[in-house]
KELO-987203 format. One record per residue (C-alpha): x, y, z; residue in one letter. Coordinates in pm, 1 decimal. Example, Ala and Ser with C-alpha at 12.3 -4.5 7.8 and 13.67 -1.06 7.14 Angstrom:
pt X=1230.0; Y=-450.0; Z=780.0; type=a
pt X=1367.0; Y=-106.0; Z=714.0; type=s
end
This chain:
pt X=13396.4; Y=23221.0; Z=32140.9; type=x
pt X=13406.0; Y=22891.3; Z=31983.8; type=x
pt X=13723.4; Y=22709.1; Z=31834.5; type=x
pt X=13723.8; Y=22767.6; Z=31427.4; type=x
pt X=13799.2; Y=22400.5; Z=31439.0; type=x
pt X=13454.9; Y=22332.6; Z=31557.9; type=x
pt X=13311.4; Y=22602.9; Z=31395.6; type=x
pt X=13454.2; Y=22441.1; Z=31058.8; type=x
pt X=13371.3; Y=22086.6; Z=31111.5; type=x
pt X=13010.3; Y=22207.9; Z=31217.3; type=x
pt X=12990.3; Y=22353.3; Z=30877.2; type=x
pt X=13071.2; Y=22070.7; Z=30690.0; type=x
pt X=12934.1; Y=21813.2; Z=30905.9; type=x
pt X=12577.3; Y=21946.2; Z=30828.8; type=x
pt X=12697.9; Y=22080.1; Z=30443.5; type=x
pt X=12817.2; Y=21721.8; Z=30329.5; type=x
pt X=12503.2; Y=21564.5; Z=30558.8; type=x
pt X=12244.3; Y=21786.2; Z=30362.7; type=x
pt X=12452.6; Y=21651.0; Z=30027.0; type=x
pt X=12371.9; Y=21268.2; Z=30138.8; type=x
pt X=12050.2; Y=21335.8; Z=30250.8; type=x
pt X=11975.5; Y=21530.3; Z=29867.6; type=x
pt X=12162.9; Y=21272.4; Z=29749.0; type=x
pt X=11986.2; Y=20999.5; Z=29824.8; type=x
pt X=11654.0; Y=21147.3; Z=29740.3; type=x
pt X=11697.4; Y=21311.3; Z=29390.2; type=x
pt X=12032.6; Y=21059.8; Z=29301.4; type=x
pt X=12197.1; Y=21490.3; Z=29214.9; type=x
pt X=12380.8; Y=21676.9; Z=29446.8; type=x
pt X=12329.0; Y=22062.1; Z=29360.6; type=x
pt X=12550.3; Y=22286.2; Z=29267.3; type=x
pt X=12431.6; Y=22548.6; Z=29470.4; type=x
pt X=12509.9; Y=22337.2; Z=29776.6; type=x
pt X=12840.1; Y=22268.5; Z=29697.6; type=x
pt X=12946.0; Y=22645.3; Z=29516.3; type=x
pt X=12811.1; Y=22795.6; Z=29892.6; type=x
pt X=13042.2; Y=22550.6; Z=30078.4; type=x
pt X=13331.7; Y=22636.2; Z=29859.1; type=x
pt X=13246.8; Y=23032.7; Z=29917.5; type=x
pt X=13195.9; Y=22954.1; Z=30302.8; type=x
pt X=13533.6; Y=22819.7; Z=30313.6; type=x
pt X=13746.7; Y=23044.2; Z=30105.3; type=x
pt X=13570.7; Y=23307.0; Z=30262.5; type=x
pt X=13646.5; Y=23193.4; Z=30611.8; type=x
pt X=14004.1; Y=23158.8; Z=30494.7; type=x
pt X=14036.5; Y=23479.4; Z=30329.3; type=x
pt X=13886.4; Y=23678.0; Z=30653.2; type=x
pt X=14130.3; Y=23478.2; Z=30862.5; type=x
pt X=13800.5; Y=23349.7; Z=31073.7; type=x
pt X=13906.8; Y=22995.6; Z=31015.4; type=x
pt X=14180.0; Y=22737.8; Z=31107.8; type=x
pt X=14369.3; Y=22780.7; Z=30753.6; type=x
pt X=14445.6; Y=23054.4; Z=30545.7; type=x
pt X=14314.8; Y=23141.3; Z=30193.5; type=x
pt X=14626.9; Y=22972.3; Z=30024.3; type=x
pt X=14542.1; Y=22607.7; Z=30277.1; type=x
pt X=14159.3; Y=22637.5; Z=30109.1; type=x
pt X=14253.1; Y=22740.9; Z=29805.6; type=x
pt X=14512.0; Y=22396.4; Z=29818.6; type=x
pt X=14271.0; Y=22176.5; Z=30006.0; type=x
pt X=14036.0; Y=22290.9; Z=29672.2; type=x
pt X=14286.6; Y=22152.1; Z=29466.4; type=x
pt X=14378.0; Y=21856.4; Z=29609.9; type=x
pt X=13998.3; Y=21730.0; Z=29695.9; type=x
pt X=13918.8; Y=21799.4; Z=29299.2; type=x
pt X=14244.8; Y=21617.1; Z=29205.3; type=x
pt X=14139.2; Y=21336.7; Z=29474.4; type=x
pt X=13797.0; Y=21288.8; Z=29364.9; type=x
pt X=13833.9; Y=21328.3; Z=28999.0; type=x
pt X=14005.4; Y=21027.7; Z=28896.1; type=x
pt X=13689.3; Y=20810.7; Z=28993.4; type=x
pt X=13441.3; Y=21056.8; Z=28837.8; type=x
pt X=13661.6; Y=20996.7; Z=28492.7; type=x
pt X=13650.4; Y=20602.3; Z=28569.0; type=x
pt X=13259.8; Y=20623.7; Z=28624.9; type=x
pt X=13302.4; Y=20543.8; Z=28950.4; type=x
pt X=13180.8; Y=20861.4; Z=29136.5; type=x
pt X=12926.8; Y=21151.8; Z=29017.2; type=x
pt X=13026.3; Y=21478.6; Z=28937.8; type=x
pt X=12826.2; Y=21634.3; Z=29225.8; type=x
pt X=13066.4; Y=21417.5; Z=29494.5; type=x
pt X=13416.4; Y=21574.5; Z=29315.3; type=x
pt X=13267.0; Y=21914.6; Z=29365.2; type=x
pt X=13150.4; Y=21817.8; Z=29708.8; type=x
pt X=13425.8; Y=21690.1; Z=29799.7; type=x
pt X=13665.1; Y=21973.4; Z=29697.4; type=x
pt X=13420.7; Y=22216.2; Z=29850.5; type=x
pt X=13494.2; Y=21970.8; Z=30175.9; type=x
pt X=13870.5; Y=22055.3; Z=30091.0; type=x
pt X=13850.2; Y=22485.1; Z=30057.7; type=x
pt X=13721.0; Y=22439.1; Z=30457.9; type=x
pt X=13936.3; Y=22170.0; Z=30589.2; type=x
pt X=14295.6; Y=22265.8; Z=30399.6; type=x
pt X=14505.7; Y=22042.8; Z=30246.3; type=x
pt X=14654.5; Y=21847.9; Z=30575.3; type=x
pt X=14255.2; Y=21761.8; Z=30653.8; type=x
pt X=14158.9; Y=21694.5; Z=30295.5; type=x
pt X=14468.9; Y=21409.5; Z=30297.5; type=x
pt X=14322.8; Y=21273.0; Z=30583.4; type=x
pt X=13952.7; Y=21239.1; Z=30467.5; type=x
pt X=14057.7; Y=21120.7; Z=30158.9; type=x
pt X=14231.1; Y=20863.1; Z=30318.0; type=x
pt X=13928.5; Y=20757.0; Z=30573.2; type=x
pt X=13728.1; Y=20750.0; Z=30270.6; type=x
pt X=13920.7; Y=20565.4; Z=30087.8; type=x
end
């Protein structure tokens, strides 16, 4: 059995690639991508499958929207990369989320 670490990080390794790759061909991300990632990770959370529980996604939600959103307001960053972004948050929790916010940065 694999580590829900890895199984996590596979998940949005190729969710957030598939994002760029949309991305950069149709300048949209779609909201089907993101809404499944979101789903993905509170439902890993919520069936205890994953490396944080459904309170950690539900947080890491939170505080990737709350990350994000500022530069969406300022024009800075699309609406399709907040929701992306806190999808990115419901599977990593809010420790993870911090951190890729910062590398980002």
């Amino acid at each position: 059995m694999q580590h829900p670490e890895a199984i996590v990080l596979a998940i949005v390794s190729a969710g957030t690639g598939l994002a760029a790759v949309i991305d950069l061909r149709t300048r949209r991300i779609p909201n089907a991508l993101t809404g499944a990632l979101a789903v993905i990770g509170i439902g890993i959370a919520a069936t205890k499958l994953g490396p944080v529980g459904l309170g950690g996604a539900l947080l890491g939600c939170a505080l990737g929207l709350a990350f994000i959103l500022p530069g969406h307001l300022f024009g800075a960053t699309g609406a399709g990369d907040v929701k992306l972004f806190a999808a990115a948050g419901a599977l990593l929790g809010p420790a993870t989320t911090v951190q890729a916010f910062l590398y980002t940065a």
